[in-house]
C-alpha positions, 0 to 999 in steps of 0.5 A: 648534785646532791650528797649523803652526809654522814655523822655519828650521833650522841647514842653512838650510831651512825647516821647519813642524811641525802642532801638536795643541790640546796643542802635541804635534808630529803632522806634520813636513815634508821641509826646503825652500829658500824660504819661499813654498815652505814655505807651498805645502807647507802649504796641501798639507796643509790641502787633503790631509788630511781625504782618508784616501787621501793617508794611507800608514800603515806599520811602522818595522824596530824595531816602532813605527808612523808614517804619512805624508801624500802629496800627489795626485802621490805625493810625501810632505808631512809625516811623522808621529812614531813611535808605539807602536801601530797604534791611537795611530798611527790616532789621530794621523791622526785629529787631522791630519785635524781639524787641518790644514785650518783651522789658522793658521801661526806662526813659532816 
């Protein structure tokens, strides 16, 4: 099962990374200015994951490949690594499905 791990970072906003069975990183969040709004942002991910619509897959200028998890509003909750391949990208998306919903949150 995979896990949201959550940290604050160096310019004080706080952060959760979805982490995969193996600990690699799948999903990132934008930076927010309070706990409780972190955790909103997560259960946001929980409930919009398995729904393939909120996924916007996309091409990076330098030829790599990402997606992005938007929320029923349209706002990006979590941006995704980049990936070598259309086929590797899809396969991250997979796993953020399988794990999001019933993933614990820990603190880093």
């Amino acid at each position: 099962m995979g896990k949201f791990a959550t940290k604050i970072g160096k310019d004080g906003q706080h952060y959760f990374n979805l982490l995969a069975t193996n600990s690699q990183v799948i999903l990132t969040s934008e930076g927010y200015t309070t706990t409780a709004a972190m955790h909103n942002g997560i259960e946001s991910v929980k409930k919009n994951a398995p729904d393939d619509k909120h996924f916007e897959r996309a091409d990076s200028k330098n030829g790599k490949f990402y997606f992005n998890l938007k929320a029923s509003n349209g706002q990006v909750i979590g941006k995704s690594q980049m990936y070598e391949s259309v086929a590797s990208r899809d396969n991250g998306i997979e796993s953020v499905k399988k794990n999001a919903p019933e993933a614990p949150t820990v603190a880093e």
